[in-house]
C-alpha positions as CSV (number, residue, x, y, z in Angstrom):
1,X,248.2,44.2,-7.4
2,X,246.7,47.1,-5.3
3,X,246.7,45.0,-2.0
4,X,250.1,43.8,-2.8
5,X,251.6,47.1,-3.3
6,X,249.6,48.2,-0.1
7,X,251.0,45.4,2.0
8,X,254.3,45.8,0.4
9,X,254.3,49.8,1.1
10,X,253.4,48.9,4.9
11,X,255.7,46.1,5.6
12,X,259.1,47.1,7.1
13,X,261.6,44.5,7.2
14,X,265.0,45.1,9.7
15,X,267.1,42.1,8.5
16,X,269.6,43.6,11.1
17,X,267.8,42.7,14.2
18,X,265.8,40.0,12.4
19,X,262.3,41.8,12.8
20,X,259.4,43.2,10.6
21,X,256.6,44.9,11.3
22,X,253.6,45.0,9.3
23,X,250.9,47.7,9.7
24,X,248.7,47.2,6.6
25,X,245.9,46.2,9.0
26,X,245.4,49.7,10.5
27,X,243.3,52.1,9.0
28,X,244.4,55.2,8.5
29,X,247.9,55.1,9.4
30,X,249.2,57.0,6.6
31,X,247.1,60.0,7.5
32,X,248.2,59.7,11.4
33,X,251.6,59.5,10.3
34,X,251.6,62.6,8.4
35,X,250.5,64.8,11.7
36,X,253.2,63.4,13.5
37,X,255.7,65.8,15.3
38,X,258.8,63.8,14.4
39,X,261.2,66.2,15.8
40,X,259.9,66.9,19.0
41,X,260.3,62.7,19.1
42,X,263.7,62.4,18.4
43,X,264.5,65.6,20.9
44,X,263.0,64.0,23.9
45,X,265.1,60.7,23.0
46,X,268.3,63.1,23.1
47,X,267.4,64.6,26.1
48,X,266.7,61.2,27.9
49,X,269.7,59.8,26.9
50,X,272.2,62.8,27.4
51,X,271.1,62.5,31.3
52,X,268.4,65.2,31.7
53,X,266.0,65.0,34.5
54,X,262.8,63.1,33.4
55,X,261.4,62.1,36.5
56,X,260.8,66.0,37.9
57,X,258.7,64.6,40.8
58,X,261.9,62.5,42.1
59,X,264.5,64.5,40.0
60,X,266.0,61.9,39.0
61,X,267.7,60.8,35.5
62,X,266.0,57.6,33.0
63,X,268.8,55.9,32.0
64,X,268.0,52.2,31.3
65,X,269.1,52.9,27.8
66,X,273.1,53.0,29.6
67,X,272.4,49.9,30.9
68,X,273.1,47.8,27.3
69,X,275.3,50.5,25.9
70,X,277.3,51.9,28.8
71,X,279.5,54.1,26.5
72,X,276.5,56.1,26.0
73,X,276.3,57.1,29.9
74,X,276.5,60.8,30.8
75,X,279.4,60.5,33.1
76,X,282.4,58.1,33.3
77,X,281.3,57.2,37.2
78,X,278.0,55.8,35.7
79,X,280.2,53.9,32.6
80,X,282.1,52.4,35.0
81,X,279.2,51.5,38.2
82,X,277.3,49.5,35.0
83,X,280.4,48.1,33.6
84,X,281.7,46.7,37.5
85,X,278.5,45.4,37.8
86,X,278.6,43.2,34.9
87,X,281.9,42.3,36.6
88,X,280.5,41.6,39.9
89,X,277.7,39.4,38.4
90,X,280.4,37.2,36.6
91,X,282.1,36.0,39.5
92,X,279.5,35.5,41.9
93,X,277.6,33.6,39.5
94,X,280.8,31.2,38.6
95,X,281.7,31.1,42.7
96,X,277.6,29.7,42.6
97,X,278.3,27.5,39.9
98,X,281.7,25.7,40.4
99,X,280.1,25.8,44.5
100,X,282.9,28.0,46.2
101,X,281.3,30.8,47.7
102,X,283.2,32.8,49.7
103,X,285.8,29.7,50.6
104,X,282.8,27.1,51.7
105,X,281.9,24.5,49.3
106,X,277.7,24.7,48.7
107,X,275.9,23.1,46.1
108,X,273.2,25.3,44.6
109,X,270.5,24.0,42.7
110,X,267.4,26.1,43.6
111,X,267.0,29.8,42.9
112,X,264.1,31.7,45.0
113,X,263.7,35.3,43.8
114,X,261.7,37.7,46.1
115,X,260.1,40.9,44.1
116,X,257.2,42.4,43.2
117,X,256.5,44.4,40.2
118,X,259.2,45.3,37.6
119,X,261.3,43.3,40.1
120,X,259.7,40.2,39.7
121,X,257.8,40.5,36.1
122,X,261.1,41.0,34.2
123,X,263.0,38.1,35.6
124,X,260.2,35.9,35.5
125,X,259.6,36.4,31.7
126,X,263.1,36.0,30.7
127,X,263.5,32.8,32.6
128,X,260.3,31.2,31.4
129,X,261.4,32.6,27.5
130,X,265.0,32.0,27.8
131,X,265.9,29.2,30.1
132,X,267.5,26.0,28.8
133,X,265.4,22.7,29.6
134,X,268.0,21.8,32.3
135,X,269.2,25.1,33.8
136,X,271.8,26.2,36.0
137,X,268.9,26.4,38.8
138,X,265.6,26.1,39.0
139,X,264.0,29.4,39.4
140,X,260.8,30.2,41.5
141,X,259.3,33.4,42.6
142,X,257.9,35.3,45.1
143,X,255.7,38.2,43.5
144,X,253.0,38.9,45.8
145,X,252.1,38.8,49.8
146,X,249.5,36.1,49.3
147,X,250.2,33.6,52.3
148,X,248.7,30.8,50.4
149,X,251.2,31.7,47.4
150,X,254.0,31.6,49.6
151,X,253.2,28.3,51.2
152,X,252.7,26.8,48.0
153,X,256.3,28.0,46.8
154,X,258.0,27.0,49.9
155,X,256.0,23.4,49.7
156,X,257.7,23.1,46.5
157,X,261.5,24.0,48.5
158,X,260.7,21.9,51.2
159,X,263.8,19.6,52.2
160,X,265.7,21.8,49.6
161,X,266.2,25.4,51.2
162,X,269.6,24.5,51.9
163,X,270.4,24.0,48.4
164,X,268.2,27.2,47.6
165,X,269.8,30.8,47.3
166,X,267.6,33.6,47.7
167,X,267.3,37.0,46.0
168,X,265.5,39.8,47.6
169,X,265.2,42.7,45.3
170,X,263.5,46.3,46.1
171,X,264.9,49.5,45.0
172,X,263.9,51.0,48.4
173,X,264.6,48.3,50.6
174,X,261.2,48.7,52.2
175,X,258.9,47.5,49.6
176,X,256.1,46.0,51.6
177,X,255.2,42.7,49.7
178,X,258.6,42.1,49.0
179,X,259.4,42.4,52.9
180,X,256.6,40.1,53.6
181,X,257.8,37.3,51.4
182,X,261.5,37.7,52.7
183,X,259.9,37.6,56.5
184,X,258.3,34.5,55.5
185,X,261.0,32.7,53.9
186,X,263.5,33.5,56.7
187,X,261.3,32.1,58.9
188,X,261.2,28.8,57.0
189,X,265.1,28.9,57.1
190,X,264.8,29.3,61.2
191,X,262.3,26.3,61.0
192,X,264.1,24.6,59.0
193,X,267.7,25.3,61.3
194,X,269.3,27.1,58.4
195,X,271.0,30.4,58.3
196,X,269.3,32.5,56.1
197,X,272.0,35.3,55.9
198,X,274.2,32.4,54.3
199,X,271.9,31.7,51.4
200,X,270.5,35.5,50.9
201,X,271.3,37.8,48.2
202,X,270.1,41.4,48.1
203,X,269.6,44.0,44.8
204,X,268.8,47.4,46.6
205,X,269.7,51.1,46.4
206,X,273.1,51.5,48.6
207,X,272.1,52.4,52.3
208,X,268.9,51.2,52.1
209,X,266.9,49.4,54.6
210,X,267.7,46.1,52.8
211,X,271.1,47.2,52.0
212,X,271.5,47.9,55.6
213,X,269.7,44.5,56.8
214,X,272.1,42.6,54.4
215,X,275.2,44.0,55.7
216,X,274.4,43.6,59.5
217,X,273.4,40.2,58.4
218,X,276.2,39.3,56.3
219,X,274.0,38.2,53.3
220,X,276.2,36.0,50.8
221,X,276.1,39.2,48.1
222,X,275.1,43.2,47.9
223,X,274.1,44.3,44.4
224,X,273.3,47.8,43.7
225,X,270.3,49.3,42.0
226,X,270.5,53.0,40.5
227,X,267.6,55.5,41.2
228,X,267.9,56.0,37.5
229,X,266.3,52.9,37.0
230,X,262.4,52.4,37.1
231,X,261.0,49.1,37.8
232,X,259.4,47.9,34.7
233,X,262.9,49.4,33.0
234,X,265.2,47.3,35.0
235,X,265.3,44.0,33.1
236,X,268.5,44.9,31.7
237,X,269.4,45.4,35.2
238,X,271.1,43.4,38.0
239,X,267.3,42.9,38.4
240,X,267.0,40.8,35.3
241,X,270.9,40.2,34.6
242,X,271.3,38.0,37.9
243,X,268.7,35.8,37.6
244,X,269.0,35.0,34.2
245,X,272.9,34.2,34.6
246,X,272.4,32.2,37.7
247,X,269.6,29.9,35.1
248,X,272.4,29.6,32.5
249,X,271.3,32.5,30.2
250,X,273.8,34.6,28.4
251,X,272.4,38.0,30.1
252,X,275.1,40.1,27.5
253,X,273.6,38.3,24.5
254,X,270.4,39.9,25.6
255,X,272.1,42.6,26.0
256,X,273.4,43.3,22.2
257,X,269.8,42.5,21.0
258,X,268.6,45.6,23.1
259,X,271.4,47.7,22.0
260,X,271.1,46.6,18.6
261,X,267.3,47.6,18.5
262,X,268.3,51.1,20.5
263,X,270.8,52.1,17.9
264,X,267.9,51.0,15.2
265,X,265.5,53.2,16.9
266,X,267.8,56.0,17.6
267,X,267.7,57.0,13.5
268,X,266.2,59.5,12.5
269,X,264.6,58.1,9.8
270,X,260.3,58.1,8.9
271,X,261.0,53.8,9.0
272,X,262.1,54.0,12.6
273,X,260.2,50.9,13.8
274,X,259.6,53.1,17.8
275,X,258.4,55.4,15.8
276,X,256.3,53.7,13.5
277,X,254.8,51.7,16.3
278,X,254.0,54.5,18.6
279,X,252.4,55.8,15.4
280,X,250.3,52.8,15.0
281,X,249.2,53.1,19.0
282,X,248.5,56.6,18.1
283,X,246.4,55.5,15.1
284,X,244.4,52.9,16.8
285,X,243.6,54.6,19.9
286,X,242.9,57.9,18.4
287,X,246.0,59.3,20.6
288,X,243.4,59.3,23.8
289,X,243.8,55.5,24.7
290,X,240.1,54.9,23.0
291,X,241.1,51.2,22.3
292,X,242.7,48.6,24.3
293,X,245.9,46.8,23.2
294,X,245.5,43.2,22.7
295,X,248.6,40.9,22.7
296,X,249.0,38.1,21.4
297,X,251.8,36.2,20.6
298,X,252.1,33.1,18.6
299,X,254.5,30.9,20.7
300,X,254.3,29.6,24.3
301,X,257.5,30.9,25.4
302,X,256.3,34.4,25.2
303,X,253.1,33.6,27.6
304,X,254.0,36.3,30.0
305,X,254.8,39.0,27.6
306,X,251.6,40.4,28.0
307,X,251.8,40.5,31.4
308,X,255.2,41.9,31.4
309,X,254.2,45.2,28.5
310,X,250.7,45.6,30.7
311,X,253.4,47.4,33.4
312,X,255.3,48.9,31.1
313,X,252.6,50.7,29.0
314,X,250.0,51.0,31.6
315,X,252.0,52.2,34.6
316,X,254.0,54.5,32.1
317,X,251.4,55.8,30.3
318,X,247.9,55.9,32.4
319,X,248.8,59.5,33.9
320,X,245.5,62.3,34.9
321,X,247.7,65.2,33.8
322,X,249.4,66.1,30.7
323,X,253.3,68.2,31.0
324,X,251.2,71.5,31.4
325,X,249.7,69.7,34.7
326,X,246.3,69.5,32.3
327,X,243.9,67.4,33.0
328,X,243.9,64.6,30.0
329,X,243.2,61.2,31.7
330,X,245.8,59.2,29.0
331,X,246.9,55.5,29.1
332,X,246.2,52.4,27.1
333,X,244.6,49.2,28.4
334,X,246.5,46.3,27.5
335,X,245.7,42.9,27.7
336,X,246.8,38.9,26.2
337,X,247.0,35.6,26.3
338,X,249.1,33.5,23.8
339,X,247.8,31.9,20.3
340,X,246.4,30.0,19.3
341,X,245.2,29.5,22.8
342,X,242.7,32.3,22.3
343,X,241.0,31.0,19.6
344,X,239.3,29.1,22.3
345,X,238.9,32.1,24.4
346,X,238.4,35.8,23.7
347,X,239.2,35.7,20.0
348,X,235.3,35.5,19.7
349,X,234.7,38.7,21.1
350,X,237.4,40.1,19.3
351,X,235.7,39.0,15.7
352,X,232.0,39.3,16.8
353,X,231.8,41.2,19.7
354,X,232.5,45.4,20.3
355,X,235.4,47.3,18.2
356,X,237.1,48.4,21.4
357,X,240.2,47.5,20.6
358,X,243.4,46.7,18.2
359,X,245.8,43.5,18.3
360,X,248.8,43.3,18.1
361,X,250.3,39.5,16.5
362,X,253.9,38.3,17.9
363,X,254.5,35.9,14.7
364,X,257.9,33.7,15.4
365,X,259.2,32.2,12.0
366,X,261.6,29.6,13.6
367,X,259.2,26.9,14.9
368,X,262.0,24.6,16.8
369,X,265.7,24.1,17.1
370,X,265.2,20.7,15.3
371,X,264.0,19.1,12.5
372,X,260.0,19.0,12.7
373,X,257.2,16.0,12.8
374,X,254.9,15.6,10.1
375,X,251.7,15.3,11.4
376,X,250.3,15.0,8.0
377,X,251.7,14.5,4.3
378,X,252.2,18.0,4.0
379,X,251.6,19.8,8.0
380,X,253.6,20.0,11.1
381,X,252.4,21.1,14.6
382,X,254.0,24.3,13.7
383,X,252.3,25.1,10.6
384,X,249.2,24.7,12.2
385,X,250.5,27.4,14.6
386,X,251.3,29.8,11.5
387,X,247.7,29.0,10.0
388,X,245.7,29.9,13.2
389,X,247.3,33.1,13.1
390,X,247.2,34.1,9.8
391,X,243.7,32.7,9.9
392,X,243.0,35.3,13.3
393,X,245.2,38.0,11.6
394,X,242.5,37.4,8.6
395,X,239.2,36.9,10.1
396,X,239.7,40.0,12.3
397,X,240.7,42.5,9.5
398,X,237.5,41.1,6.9
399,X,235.3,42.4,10.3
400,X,237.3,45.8,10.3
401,X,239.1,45.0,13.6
402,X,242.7,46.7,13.4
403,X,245.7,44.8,14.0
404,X,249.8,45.1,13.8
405,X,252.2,42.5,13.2
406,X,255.3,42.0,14.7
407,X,257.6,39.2,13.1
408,X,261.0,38.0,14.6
409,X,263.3,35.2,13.1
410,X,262.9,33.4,16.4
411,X,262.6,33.4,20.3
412,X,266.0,33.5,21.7
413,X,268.0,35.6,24.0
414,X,268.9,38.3,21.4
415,X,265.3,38.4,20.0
416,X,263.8,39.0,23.7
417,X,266.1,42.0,23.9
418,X,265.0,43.0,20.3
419,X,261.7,42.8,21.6
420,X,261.7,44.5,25.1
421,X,263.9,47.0,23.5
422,X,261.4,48.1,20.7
423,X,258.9,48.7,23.1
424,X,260.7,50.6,26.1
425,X,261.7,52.8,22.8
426,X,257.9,52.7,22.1
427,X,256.3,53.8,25.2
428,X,259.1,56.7,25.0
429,X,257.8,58.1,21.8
430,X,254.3,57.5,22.3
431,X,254.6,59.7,25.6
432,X,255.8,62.6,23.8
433,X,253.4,62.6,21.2
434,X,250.8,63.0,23.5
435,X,252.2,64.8,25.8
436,X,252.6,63.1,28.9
437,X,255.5,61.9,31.1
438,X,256.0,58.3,31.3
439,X,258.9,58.2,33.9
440,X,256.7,59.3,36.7
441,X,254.0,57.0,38.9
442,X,251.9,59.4,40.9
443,X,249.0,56.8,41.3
444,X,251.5,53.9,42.6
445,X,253.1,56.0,45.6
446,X,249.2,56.9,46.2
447,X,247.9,53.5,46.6
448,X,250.6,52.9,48.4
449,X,250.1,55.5,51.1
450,X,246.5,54.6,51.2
451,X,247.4,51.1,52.4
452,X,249.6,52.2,54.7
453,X,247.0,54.7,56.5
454,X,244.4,51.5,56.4
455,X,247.4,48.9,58.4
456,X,247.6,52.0,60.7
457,X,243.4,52.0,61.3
458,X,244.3,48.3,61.7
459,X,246.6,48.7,64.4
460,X,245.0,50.7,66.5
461,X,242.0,48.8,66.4
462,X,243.7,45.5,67.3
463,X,245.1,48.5,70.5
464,X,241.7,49.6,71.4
465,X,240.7,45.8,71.5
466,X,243.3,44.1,73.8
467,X,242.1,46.6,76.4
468,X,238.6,46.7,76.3
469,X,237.2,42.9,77.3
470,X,233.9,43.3,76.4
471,X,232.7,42.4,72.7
472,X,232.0,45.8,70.1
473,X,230.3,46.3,67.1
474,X,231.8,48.3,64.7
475,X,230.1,51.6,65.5
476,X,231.3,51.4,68.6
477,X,234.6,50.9,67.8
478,X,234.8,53.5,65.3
479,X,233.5,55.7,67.9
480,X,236.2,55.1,70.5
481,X,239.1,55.1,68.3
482,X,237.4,58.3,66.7
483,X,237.4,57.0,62.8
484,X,234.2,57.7,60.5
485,X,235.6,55.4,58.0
486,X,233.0,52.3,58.4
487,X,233.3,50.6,55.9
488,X,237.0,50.0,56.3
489,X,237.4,49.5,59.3
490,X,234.6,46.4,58.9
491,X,236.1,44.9,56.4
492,X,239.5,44.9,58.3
493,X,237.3,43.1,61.5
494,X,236.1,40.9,59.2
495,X,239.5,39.5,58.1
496,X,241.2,39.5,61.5
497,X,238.1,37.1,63.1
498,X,237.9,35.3,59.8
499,X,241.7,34.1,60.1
500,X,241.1,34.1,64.2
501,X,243.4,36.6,65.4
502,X,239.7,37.7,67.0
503,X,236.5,36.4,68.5
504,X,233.2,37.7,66.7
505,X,230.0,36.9,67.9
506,X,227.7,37.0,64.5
507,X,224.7,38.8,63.8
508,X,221.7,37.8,61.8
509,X,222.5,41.3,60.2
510,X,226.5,40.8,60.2
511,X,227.1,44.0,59.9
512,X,226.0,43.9,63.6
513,X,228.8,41.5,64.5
514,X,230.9,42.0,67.7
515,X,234.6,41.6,67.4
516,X,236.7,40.8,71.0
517,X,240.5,40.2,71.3
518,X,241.1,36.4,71.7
């Protein structure tokens, strides 16, 4: 009766939402909870949502929380730029739908969306979660400036990019990657005689490079983004709106289901489920990110929800310094697959191997839409589902590994947004109880300058190159264009001769290799 009472005192059901959440499988919880500065919690929700300026570096506002509930929004010009949006996405998905754009009659039945990121990770986990078996479009996506990616997406267009429409989205307009990809796709339009400006959509700050592009171009549509709106927030976006729309998705549907959960998580209540979960992070990770964050949800749906939270926790809450500018090296690694599809895979480690983490279980009651087969006098495929969880949930906790349950009724478009929801919330509080902002991404805008100064040592290489005609090792090469960085700069030679845009005469030592301009 002890255990019952336990589980029963650990258990929070929301019938509202249609979600539980069960932390009776983390140790020392109670006592966590108890340290807990509540208020300071609640305060920093207040502040985010009245408008106030999270992101100092950029000063800029965090309002994704406007996007589901507009009436919340600081001003009535940001009620009403979130509310014409909506507006704007309602007829230009019907004009691709019914196949009148803009007076021409064009059939659609291909979607390509070009992002990287939040801009990409989003949209691709609420079409592969959401989309009906026979969608409005098929959707494919760009996410990365791997040539042998694109080629295999655009193998998959070929003799259809006339029927394709194309959505280019980057905040700044100037997002490498996502320039690549649209570079490259253009191209196959020009090969292919098409007009990509006829068939190209772009989401992108206003007066932006892409913004600008689009309009010199006369690109089918223009949507705006809001700098108030961080990448791995933007789902409820244009950024995620659009495409799932354009696949047949009820987008405001998700919507309610992530105002729903807000309006849950906004109470000031010790059962807040934000706040309960951030406690349970806190718990398992000793507040220091000690343990990493297994995912794992029970249904195949929900296969890139891992991939989709690893942005949002990690790039909101790995940060060096603390408010105070402390040094405090926070963050949680977070990783997942599906079940039972792990049982196969790293559940072994997770039962035998080190305690250097806590799981979290994605349990979906609702199996399918229709009745089930019996597979056995007494089983269905989707009982076997619920037993290799429970079993997992089971086996981990008798060898003292820590887990949390999430439970939703099933995987629709309101549950996603109960879901995503939940967690933004999540991240929110966790930041503030250890002190850290989670709206700001120092280490992104690094790497990204870093790659920028290497294409630059690139360039002027490939310079120094097409006017000297006799063949150089790297030494000498760093010598003449005055660079000490080695290393680099062979690795750079490397690639160029290896894809032959130079000669190299090898070495038995290679790092002895000579590189000329072909």
């Amino acid at each position: 009766m002890d255990a019952w009472q336990y589980f029963c005192d650990h258990h929070f059901t929301y019938r509202s939402v249609g979600l539980s959440l069960d932390v009776s499988k983390l140790a020392h919880f109670d006592e966590t909870s108890k340290k807990i500065d509540r208020e300071s919690v609640f305060k920093e929700m207040s502040f985010l949502e009245s408008g106030g300026i999270a992101n100092p570096d950029e000063n800029r506002m965090v309002g994704h929380y406007w996007l589901r509930n507009p009436a919340i929004a600081p001003t009535p010009e940001l009620k009403n730029a979130i509310t014409e949006v909506w507006d704007s996405i309602d007829r230009f998905v019907y004009a691709i739908h019914s196949g009148d754009i803009t007076g021409e009659t064009h059939a659609f039945k291909n979607l390509l969306c070009i992002g990287i990121g939040g801009s990409a990770l989003g949209p691709q986990l609420a079409c592969a979660a959401l989309s009906p078996q026979k969608p409005k479009l098929a959707v494919y996506f760009l996410d990365n400036t791997d040539p042998e990616g694109i080629d295999t997406v655009l193998a998959q267009l070929e003799g259809q990019l006339d029927a394709t429409l194309v959505i280019v989205t980057s905040k700044s307009g100037g997002t490498p990657e996502t320039r690549n990809g649209m570079l490259e796709v253009a191209h196959a339009y020009q090969n292919a005689g098409l007009s990509f400006a006829r068939h190209a959509v772009a989401i992108t700050c206003t007066d932006s490079k892409l913004d600008q592009q689009a309009r010199k171009e006369g690109w089918l549509k223009r949507f705006p983004m809001w700098d108030w709106v961080g990448g791995r927030t933007s789902i409820a976006s244009v950024v995620g709106l659009l495409p799932m729309a354009l696949c047949g998705i009820n987008y405001k549907t998700f919507l309610n289901g992530m105002r729903d959960m807000d309006s849950l998580t906004r109470r000031h209540e010790p059962n807040n489920p934000a706040l309960l979960l951030a406690t349970a992070w806190y718990t398992a990770t000793d507040g220091k990110g000690t343990k990493d964050m297994v995912i794992l949800p029970y249904k195949d749906r929900l296969s890139l929800f891992s991939r989709f939270l690893q942005q949002l926790i990690m790039e909101s809450l790995g940060k060096k310094l603390d408010r105070d500018n402390q040094p405090v090296y926070q963050g949680i690694t977070v990783y997942g697959n599906k079940g039972s599809t792990d049982q196969h895979a790293y559940v072994q480690q997770l039962r035998d191997g080190l305690s250097n983490f806590f799981v979290t279980f994605i349990e979906v009651l609702t199996d399918r839409d229709n009745e089930s087969v019996m597979i056995d006098d007494h089983t269905t495929t989707g009982d076997y589902l619920e037993g290799f969880f429970l079993g997992t949930r089971q086996a981990l906790h008798e060898a003292d590994r820590s887990s949390v349950t999430l439970t939703i009724d099933r995987i629709d478009t309101y549950h996603l947004g109960v879901l995503i929801a939940l967690y933004e919330r999540t991240v929110s509080f966790y930041a503030t109880m250890v002190h850290i902002n989670a709206y700001h991404q120092p280490g992104v805008e690094a790497g990204k300058k870093a790659a920028n100064t290497i294409l630059q040592l690139q360039a002027t290489a490939l310079e120094h190159l097409k006017s000297h005609p006799q063949p150089q090792t790297v030494l000498e090469i760093a010598a003449s264009i005055r660079t000490q960085d080695f290393e680099t700069l062979f690795k750079l030679l490397e690639h160029l001769s290896t894809n032959r845009r130079l000669q190299r005469t090898e070495a038995d030592d290679p790092h002895q290799n000579r590189y000329l301009w072909r």
